[in-house]
MDTraj code that builds the backbone (N, CA, C; nanometers):
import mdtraj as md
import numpy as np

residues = "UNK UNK UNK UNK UNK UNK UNK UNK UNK UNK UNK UNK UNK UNK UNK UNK UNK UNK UNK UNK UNK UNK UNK UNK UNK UNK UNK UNK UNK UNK UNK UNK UNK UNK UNK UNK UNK UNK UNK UNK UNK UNK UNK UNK UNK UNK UNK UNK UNK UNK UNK UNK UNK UNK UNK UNK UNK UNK UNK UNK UNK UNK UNK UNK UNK UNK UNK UNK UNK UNK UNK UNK UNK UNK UNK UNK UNK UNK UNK UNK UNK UNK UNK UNK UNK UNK UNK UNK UNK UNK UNK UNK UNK UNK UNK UNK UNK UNK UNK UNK UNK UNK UNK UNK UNK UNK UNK UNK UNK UNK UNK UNK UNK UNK UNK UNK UNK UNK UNK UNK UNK UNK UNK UNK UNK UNK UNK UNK UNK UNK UNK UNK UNK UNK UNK UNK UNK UNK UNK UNK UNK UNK UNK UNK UNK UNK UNK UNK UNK UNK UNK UNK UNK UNK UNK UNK UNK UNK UNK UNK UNK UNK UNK UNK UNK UNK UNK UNK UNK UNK UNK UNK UNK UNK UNK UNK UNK UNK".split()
xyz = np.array([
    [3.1647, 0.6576, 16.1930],
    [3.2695, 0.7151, 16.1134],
    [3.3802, 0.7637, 16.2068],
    [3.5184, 0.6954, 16.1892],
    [3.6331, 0.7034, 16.2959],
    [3.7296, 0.8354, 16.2071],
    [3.7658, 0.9655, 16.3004],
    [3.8274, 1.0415, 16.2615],
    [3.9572, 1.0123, 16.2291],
    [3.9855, 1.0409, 16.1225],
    [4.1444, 0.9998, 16.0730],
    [4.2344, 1.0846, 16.1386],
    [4.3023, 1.0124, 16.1918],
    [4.4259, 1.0902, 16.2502],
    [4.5458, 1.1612, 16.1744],
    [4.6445, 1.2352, 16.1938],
    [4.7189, 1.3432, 16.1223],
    [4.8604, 1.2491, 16.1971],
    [4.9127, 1.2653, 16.0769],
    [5.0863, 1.1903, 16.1541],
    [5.1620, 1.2956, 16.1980],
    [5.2374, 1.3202, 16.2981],
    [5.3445, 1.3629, 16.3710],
    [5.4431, 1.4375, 16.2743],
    [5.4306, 1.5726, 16.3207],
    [5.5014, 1.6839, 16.2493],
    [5.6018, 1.7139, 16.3321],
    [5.6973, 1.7691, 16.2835],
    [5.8513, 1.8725, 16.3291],
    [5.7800, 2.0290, 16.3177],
    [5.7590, 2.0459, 16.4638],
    [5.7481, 2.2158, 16.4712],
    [5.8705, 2.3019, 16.3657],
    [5.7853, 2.3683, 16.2769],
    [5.9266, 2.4621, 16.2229],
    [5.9762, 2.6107, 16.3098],
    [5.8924, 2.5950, 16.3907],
    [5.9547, 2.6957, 16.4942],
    [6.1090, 2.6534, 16.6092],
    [6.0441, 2.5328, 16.6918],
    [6.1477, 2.4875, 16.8185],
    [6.2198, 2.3314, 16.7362],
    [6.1481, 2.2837, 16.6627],
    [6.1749, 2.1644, 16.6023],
    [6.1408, 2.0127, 16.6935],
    [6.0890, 2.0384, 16.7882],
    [6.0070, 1.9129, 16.8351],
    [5.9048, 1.8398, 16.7626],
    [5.8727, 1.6951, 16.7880],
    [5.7605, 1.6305, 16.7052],
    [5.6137, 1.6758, 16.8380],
    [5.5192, 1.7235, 16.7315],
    [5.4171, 1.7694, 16.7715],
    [5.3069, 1.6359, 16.6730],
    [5.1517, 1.6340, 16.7775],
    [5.0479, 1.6344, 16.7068],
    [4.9313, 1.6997, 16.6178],
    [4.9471, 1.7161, 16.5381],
    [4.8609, 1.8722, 16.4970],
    [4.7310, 1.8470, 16.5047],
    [4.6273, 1.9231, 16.4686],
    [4.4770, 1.9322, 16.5217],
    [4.4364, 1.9519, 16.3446],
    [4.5000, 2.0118, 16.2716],
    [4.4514, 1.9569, 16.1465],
    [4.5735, 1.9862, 16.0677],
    [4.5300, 1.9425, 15.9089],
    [4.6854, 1.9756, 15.8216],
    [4.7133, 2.0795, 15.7701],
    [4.6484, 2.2028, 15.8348],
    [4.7592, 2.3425, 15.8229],
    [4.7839, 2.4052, 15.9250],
    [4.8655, 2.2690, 16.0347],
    [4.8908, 2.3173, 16.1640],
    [5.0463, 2.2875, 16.1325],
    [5.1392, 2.3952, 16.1471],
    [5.2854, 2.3567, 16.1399],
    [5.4092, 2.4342, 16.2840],
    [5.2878, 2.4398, 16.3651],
    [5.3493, 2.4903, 16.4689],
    [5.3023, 2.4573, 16.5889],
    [5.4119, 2.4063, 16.6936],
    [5.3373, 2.2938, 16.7923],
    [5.2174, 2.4267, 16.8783],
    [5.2887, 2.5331, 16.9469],
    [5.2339, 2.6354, 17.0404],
    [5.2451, 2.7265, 16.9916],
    [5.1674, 2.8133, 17.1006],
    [5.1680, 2.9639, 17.1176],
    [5.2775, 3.0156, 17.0740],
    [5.3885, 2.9643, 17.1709],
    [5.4735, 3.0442, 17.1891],
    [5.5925, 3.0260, 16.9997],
    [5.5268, 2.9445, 16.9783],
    [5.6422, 2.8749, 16.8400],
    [5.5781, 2.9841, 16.7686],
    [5.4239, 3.0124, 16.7699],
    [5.3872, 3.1075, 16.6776],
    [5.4286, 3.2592, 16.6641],
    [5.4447, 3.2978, 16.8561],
    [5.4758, 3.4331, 16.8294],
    [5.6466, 3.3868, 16.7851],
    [5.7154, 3.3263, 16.7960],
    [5.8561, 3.3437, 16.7787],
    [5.8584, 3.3426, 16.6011],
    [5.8006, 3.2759, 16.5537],
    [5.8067, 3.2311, 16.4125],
    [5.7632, 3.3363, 16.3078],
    [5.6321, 3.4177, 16.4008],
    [5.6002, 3.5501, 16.3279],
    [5.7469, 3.6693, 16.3729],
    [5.7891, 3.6847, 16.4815],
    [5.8945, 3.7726, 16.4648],
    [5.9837, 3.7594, 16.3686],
    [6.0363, 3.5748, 16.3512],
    [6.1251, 3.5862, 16.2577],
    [6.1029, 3.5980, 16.1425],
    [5.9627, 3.5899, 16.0600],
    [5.9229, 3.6192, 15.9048],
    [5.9514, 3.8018, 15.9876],
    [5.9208, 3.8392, 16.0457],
    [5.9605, 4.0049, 16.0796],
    [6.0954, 4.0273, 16.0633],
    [6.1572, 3.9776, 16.0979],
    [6.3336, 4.0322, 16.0940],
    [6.3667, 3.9682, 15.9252],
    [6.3500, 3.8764, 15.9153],
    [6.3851, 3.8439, 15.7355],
    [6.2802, 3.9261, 15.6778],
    [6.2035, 3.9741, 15.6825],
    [6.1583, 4.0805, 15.5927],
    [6.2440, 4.2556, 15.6030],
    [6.3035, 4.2181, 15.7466],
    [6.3683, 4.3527, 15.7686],
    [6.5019, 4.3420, 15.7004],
    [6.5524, 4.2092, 15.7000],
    [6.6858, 4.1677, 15.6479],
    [6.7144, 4.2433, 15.4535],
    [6.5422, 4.1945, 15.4650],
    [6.5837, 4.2220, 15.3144],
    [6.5467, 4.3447, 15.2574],
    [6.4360, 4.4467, 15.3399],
    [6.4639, 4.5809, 15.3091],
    [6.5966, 4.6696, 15.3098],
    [6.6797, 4.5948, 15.4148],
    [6.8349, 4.6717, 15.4583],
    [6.9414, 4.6016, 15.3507],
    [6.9141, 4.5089, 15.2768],
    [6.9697, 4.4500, 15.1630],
    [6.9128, 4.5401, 15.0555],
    [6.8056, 4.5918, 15.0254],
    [6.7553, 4.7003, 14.9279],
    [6.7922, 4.8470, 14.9499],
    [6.8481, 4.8733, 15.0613],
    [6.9183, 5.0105, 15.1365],
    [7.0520, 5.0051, 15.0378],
    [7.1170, 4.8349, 15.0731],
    [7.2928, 4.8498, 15.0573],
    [7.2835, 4.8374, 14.8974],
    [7.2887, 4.9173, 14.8193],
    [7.2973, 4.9258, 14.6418],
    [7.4573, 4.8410, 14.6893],
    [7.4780, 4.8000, 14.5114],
    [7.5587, 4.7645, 14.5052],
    [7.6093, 4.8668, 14.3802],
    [7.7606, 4.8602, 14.3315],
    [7.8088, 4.9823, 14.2335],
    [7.7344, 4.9822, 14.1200],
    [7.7175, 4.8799, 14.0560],
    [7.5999, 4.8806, 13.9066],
    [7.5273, 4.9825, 13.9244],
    [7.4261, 4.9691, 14.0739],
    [7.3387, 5.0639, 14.0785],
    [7.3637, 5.1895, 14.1004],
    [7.4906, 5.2353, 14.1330],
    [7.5215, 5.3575, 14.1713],
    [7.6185, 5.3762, 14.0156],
    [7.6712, 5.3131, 13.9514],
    [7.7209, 5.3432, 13.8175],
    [7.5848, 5.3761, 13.7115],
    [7.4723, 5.3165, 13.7179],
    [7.3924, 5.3054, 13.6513],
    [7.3354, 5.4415, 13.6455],
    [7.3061, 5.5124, 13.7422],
    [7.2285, 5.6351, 13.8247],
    [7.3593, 5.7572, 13.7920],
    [7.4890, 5.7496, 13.7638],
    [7.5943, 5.8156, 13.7653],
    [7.5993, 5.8279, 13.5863],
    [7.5563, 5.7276, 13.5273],
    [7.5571, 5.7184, 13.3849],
    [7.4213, 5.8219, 13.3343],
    [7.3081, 5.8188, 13.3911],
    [7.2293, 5.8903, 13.3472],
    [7.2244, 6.0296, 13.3752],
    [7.3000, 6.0822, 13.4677],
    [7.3450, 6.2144, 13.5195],
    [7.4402, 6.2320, 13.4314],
    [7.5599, 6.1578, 13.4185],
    [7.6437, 6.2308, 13.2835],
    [7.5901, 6.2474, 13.1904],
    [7.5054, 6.1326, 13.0974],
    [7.4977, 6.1656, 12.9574],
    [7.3988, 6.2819, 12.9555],
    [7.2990, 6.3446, 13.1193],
    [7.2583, 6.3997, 13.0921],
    [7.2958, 6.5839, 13.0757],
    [7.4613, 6.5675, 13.1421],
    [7.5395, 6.6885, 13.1921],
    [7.5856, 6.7087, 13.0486],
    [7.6090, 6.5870, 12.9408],
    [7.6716, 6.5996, 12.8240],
    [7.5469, 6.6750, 12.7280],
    [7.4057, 6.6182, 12.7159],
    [7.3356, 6.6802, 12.6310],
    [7.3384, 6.8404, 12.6630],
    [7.3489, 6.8661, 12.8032],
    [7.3139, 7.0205, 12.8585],
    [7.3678, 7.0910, 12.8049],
    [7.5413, 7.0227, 12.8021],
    [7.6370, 7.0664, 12.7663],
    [7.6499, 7.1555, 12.6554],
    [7.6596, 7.0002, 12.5498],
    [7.6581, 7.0654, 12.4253],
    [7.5378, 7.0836, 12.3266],
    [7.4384, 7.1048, 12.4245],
    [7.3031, 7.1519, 12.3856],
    [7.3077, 7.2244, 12.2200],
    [7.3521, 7.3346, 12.2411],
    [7.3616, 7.4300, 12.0746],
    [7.4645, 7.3624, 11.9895],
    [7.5087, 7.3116, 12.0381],
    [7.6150, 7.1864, 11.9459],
    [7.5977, 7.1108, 11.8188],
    [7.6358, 7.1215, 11.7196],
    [7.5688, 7.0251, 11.6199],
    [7.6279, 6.8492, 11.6578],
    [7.5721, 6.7694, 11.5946],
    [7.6327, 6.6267, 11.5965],
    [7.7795, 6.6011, 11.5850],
    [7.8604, 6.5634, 11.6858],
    [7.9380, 6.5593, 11.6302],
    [8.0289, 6.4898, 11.5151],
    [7.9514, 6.3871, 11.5080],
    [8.0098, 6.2910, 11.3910],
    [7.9671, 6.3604, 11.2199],
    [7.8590, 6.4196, 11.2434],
    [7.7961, 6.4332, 11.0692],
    [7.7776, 6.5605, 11.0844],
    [7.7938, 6.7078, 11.2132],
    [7.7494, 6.8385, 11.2002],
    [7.5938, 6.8729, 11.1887],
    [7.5451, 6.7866, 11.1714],
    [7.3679, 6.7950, 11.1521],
    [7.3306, 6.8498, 11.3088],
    [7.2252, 6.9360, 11.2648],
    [7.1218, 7.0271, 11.4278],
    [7.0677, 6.8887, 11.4452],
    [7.1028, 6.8570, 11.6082],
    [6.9989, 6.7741, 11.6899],
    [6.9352, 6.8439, 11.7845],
    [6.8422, 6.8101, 11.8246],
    [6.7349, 6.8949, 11.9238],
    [6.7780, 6.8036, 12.0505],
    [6.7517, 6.6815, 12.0701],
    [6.7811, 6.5964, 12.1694],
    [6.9088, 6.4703, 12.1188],
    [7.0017, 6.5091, 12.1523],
    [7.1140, 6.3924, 12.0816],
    [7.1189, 6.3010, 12.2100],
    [7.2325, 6.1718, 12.1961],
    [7.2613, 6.0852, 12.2646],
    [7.3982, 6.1360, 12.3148],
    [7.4337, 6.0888, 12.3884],
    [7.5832, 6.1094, 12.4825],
    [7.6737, 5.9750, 12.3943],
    [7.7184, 6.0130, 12.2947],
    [7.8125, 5.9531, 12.2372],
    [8.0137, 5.9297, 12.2623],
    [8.0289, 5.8035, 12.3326],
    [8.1330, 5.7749, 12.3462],
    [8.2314, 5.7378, 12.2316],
    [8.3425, 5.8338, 12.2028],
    [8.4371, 5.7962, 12.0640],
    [8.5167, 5.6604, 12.1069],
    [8.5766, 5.6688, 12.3057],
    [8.5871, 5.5148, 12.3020],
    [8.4798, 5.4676, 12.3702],
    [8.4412, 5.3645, 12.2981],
    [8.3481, 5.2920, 12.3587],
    [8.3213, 5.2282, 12.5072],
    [8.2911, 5.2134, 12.5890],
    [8.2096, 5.1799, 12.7117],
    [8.2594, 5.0544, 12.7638],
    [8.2415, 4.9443, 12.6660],
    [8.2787, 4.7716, 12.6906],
    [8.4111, 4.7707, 12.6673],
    [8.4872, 4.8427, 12.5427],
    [8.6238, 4.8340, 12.5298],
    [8.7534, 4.9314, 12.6329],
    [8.6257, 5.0224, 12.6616],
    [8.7657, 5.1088, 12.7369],
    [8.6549, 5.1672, 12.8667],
    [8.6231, 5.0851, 12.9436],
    [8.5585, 5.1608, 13.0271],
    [8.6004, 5.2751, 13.1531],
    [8.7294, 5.2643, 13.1225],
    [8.7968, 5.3683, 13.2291],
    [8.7342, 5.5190, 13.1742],
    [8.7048, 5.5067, 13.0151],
    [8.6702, 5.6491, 12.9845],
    [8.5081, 5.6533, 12.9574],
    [8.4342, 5.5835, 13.0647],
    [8.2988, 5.5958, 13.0518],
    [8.2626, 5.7583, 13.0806],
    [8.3525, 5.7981, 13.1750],
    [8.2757, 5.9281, 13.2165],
    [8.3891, 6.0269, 13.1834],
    [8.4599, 6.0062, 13.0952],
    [8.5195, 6.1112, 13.0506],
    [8.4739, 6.2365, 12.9203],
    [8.4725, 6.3864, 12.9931],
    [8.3952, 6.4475, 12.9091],
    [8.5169, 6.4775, 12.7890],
    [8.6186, 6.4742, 12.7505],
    [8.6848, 6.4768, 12.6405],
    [8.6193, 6.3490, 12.5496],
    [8.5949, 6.2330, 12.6004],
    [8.5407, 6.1450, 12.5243],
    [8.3851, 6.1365, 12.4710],
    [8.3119, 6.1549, 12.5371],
    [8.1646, 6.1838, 12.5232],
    [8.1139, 6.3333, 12.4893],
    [8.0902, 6.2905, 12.3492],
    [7.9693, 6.4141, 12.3010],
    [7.8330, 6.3724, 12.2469],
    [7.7873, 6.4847, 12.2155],
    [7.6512, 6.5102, 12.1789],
    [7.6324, 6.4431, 12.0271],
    [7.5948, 6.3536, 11.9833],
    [7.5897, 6.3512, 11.8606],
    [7.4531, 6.2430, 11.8359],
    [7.3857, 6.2469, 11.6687],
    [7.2408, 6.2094, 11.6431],
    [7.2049, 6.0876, 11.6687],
    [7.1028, 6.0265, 11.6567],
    [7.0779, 5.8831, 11.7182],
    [7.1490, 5.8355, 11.5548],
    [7.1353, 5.8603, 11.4467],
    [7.1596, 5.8073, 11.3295],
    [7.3199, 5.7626, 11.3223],
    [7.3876, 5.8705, 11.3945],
    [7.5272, 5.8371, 11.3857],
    [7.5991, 5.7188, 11.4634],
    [7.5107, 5.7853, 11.6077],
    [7.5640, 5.6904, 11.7733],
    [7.5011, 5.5482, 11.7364],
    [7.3946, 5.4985, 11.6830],
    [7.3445, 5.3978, 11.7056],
    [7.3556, 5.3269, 11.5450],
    [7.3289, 5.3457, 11.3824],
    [7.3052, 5.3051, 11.3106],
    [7.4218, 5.3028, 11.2637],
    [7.5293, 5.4260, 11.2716],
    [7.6749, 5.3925, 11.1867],
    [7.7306, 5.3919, 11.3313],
    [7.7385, 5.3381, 11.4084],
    [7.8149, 5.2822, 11.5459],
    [7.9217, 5.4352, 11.5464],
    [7.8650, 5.5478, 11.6085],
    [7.9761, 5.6418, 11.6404],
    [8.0242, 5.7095, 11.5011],
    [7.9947, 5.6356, 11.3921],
    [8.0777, 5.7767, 11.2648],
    [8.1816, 5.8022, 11.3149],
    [8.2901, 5.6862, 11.3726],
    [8.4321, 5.7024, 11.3967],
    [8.5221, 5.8197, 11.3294],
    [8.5176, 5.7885, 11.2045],
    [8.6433, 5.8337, 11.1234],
    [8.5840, 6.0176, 11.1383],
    [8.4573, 6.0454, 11.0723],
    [8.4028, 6.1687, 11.1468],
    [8.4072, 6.1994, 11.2446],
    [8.3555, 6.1360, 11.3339],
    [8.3951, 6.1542, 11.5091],
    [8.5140, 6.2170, 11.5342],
    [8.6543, 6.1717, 11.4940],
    [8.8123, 6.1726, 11.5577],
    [8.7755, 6.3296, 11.4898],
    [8.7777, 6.3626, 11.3640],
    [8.7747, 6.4749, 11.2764],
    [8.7434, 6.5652, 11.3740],
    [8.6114, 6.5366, 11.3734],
    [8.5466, 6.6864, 11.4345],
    [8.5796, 6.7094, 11.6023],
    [8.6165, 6.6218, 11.6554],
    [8.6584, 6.5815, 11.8055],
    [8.7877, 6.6441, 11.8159],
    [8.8841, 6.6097, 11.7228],
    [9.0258, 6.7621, 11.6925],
    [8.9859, 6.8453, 11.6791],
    [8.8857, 6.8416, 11.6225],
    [8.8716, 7.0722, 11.5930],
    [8.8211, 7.0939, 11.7477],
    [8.7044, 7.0340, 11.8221],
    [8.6796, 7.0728, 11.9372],
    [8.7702, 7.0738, 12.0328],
    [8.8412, 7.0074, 12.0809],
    [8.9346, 6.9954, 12.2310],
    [9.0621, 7.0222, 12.1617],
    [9.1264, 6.9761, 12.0318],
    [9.2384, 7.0251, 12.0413],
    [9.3180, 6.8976, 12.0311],
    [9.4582, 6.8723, 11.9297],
    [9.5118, 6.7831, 11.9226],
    [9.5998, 6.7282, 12.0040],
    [9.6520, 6.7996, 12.0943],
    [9.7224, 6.7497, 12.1938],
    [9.6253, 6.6625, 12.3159],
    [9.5007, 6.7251, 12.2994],
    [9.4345, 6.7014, 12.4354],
    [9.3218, 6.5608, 12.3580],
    [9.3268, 6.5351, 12.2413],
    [9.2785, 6.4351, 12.1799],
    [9.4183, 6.2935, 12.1956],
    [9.5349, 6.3056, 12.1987],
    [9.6579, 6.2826, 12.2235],
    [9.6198, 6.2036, 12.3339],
    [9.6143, 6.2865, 12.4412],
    [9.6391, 6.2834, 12.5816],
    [9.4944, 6.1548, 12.6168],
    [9.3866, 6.2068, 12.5115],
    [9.2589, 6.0765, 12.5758],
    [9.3366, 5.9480, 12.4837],
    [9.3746, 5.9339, 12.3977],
    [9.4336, 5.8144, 12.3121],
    [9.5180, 5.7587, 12.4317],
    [9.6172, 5.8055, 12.4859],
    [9.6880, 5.7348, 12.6095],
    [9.6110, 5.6888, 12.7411],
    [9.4390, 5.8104, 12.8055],
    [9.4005, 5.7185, 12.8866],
    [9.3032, 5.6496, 12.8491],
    [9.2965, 5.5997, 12.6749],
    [9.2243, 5.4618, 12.6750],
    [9.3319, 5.3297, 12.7232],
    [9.4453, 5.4032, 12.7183],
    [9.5041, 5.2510, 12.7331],
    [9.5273, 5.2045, 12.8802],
    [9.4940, 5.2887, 12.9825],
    [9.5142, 5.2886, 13.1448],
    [9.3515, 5.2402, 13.1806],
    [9.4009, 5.1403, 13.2869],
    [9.2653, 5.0700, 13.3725],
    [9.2075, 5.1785, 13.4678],
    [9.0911, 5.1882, 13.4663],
    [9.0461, 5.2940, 13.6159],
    [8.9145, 5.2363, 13.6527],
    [8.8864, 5.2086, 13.7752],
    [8.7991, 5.1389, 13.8394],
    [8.7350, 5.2502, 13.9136],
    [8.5923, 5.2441, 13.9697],
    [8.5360, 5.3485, 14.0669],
    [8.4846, 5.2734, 14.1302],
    [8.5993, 5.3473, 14.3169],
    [8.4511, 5.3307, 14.4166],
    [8.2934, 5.3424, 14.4160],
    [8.2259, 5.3129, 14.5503],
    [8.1283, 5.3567, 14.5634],
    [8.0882, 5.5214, 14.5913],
    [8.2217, 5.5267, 14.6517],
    [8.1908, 5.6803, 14.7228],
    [8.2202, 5.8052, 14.6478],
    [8.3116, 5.6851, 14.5206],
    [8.3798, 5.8391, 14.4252],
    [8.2561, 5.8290, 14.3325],
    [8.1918, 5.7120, 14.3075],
    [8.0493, 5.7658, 14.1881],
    [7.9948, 5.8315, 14.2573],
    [7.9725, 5.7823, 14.3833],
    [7.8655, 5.9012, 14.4673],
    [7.8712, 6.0258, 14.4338],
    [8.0248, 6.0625, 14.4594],
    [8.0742, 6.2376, 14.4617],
    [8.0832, 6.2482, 14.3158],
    [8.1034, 6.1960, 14.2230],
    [8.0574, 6.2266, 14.0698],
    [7.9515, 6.2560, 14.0209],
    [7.8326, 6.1790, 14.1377],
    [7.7158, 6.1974, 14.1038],
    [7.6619, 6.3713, 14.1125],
    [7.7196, 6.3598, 14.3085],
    [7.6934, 6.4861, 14.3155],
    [7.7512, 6.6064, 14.2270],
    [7.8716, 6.5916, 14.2127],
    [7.9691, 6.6896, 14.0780],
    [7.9053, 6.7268, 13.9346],
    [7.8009, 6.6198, 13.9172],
    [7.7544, 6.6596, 13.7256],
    [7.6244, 6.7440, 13.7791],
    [7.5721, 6.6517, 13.9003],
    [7.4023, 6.7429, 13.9463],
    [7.4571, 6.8974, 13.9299],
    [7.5741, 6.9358, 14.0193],
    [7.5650, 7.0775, 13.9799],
    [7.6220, 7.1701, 13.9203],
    [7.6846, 7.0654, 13.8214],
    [7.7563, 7.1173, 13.6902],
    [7.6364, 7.1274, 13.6047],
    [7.5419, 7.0704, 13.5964],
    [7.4060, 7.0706, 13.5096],
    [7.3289, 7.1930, 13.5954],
    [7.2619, 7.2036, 13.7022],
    [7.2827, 7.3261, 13.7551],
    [7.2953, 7.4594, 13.6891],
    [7.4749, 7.4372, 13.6948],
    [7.5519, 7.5770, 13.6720],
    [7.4588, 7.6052, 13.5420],
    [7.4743, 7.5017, 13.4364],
    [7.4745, 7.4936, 13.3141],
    [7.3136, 7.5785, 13.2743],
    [7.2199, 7.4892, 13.3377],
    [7.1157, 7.5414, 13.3344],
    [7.0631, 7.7167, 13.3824],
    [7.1624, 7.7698, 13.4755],
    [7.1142, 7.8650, 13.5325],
    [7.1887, 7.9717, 13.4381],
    [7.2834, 7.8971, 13.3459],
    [7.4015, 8.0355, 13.3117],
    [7.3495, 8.0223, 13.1337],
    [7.2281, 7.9835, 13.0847],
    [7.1782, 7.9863, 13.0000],
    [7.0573, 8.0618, 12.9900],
])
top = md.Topology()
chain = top.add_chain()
for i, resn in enumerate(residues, 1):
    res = top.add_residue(resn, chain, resSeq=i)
    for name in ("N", "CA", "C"):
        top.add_atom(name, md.element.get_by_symbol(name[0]), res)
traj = md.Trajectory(xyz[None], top)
């Protein structure tokens, strides 16, 4: 019985044609092996330091859950604002919406406290919303958000950052002065 021979491989380390000794040999030497294990080492390092560098989603994403959570703190004793009904835990309800006007994602004139029934099943209780949103802030200053829905505003990385840090201890304050 004549041993079958193995055909001629390309080292994936140096890239020379090697003979291998059986078929889960893909590296001619020693030395291809230690080089080949360092480099699965540095592409594994490549891609932890790619999991370091967030990109803004993730730092908008993390900045979104700190506001809506500075907004419930907020207006904690607050009734809904669209329907006046006691919520115990409301949603952070945007009067402009998020996809249409996102310059006013994190604006607290725009975002209140109001019930999941209103924010999610009657989309915001608009026409209620504007109502009770004048008696709170005031018609001039309801005015003044109608003009910056119509202005673009984009955020750095570094200004969500410092927003981030800004609601942590505005929630804080909030918490300690209750």
């Amino acid at each position: 019985m004549s041993k079958k021979s193995i055909r001629k491989r390309k080292c994936k380390e140096c890239g020379n044609k090697f003979e291998p000794m059986n078929n889960n040999q893909w590296l001619c030497s020693y030395e291809c092996v230690k080089g080949y294990s360092d480099e699965k080492k540095v592409n594994k390092r490549v891609k932890e330091i790619k999991k370091e560098l967030k990109d803004i989603k993730y730092y908008r994403n993390i900045l979104q859950a700190v506001f809506n959570t500075y907004i419930r703190v907020r207006d904690e004793k607050e009734p809904c604002i669209s329907c006046g009904c006691r919520v115990v835990k409301g949603h952070a309800s945007h009067y402009y919406s998020v996809g249409a006007h996102p310059s006013l994602r994190f604006d607290e004139y725009n975002v209140n406290k109001s019930c999941e029934k209103c924010n999610t099943h009657l989309h915001g209780n608009l026409i209620e919303y504007r109502k009770r949103l004048e008696k709170k802030i005031g018609r001039i200053k309801l005015l003044e958000l109608d003009k910056r829905a119509r202005e673009e505003r984009k955020y750095s990385i570094d200004e969500i950052k410092e927003m981030i840090k800004e609601y942590r201890s505005k929630i804080k304050f909030l918490k300690l002065n209750k």
